[in-house]
N, C-alpha and C positions, 0 to 999 in steps of 0.2 A: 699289383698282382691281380691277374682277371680274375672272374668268380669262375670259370672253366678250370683254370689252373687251383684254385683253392679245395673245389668240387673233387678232384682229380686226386689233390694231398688227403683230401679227408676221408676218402675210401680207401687209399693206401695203409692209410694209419690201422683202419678200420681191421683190415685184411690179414696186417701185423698181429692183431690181437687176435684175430681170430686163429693164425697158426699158435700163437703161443698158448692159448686155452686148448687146442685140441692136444698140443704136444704136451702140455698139463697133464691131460686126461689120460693119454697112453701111456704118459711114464708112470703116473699113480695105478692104473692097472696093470700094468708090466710087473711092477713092485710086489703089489700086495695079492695079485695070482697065483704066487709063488708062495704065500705065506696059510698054511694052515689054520680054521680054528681047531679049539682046544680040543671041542666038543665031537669033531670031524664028521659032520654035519653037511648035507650038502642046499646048494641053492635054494634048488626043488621042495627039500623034505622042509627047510625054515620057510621057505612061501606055501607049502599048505598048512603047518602048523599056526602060519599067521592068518592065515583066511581064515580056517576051522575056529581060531580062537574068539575071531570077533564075526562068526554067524555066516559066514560067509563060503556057505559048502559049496552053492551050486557055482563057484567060481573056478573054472577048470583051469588047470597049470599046462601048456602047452611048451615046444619047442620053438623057434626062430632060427632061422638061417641066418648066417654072418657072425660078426662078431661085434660087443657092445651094439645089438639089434634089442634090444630086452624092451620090454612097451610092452600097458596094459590092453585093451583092448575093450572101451566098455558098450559097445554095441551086443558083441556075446559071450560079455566075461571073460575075459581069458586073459591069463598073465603069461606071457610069453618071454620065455628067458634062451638065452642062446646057450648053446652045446656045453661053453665051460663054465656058465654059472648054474645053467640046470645041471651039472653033474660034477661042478666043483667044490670044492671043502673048505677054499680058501674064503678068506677076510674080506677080499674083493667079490667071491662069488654071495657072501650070506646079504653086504652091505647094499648089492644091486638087488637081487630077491626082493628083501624088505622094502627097498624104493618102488617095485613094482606093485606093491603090494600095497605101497601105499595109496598110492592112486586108487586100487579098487575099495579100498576103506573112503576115500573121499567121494567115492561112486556113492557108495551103499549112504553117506550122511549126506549127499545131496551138497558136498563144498560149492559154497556159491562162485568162486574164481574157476572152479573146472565145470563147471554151468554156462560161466561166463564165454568160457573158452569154445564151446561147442557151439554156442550162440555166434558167435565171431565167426567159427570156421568156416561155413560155406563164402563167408564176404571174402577170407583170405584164401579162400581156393579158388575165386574168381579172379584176385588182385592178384594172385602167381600165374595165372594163365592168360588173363587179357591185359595186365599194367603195365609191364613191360613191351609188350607188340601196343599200344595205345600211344605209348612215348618214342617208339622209333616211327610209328606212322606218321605222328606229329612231328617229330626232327623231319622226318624225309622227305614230306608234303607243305612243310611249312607251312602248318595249321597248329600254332601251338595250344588253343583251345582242346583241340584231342591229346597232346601231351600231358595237360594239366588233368584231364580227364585220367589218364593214367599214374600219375601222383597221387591223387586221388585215391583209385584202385589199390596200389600199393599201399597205401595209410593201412587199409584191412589189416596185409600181413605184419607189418607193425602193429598194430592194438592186440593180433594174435601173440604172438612174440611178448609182449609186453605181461600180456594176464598170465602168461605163459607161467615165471618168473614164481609169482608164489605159488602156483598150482607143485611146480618143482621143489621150490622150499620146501613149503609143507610137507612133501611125501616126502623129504629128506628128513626132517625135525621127525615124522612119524616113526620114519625106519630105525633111526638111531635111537629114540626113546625105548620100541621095542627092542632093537637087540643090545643095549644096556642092559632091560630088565633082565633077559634070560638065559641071552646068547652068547656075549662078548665079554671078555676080562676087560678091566680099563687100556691094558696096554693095545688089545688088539682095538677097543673101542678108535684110540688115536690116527689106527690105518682108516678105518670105515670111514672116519669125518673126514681126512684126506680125503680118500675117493670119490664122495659124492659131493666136497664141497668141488673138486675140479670138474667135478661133471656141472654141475654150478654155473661155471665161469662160460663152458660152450653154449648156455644159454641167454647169459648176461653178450657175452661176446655177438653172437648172432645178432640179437634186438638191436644190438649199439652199429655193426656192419648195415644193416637194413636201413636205419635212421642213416647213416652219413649219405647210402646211395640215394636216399630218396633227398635230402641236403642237397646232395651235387648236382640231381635231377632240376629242381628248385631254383638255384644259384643260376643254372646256364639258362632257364627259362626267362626268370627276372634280368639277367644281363641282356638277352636280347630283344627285352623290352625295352629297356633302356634306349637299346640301338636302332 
């Protein structure tokens, strides 16, 4: 079997998992959008309660367009949740909140993996916009020198991807500790960790997709070294 054809199977597999993590994620929020807390409580009002409690006032709560758009934003603070978790009651809307929230709690302690992350980002917003046009200029000029160049490039968005992973954990393990302590009964606790461990998986999924394309990228380079 050539390495083109192997390159080929191992972004397919890739792309499998990657539907299955998202379809994860939409079933686990489908689910538990529907399901009220006790407290009925919305997104919004547990993501300022969470800020306020840990010093953290001048962090403004904003809206997002879309749906599962929610992301902190730490250039100007803001924790931006979208339409049904900023103004929902359910288990899904407290569990994303919190997540969001967690991030700006790793802002304010200076977490060194979301340091790290920020550090990497400009190399991965180069590697997404010049790595791939670098590796078809190379295929198409037959200069693989600039392909590799673009491999290269792409490593970026992999290492981002990669630190990415606990930056995520962490705000998840945060969320859930908090709304244990205050927020959630054990039984609703069981939705929350569904939710964000599927939200989990789109980011395991992703890192692992990135790794196989830049793999198949690799694979057809070295074969035609060979040749």
């Amino acid at each position: 079997m050539s390495n083109y054809v192997i390159g080929y199977i191992l972004v397919g597999v890739a792309m499998v998992i990657m539907l299955v993590a998202q379809s994860q994620v939409q079933n686990a929020y489908r689910k538990y959008r529907k399901v009220p807390n006790h407290l009925k409580i919305t997104g919004a009002q547990v993501a300022r309660e969470i800020l306020d409690g840990n010093g953290l006032h001048d962090v403004q709560i904003g809206q997002a367009r879309g749906q599962l758009s929610d992301h902190y934003h730490p250039l100007n603070k803001t924790v931006n949740l979208s339409a049904d978790i900023y103004n929902g009651t359910s288990i899904a809307a407290l569990a994303i909140a919190a997540h969001e929230c967690g991030h700006a709690i790793q802002h304010q302690q200076n977490y060194a993996p979301l340091k790290m992350r920020g550090a990497i980002l400009p190399l991965a917003n180069v590697g997404n916009y010049l790595g791939w046009a670098a590796i078809m200029i190379g295929f198409l000029s037959g200069a693989t020198s600039i392909a590799w160049i673009g491999v290269g490039l792409m490593m970026g968005i992999l290492a981002f991807q990669v630190i990415t992973l606990p930056v995520e954990f962490d705000a998840s393990a945060r969320a859930l500790a908090i709304l244990q302590s205050r927020y959630l009964s054990s039984d609703e606790m069981d939705g929350a960790k569904s939710m964000l461990n599927a939200a989990a998986l789109t980011y395991i999924a992703a890192a692992f997709a990135t790794a196989m394309s830049i793999l198949r990228i690799v694979l057809i380079l070295s074969g035609n070294r060979r040749d």
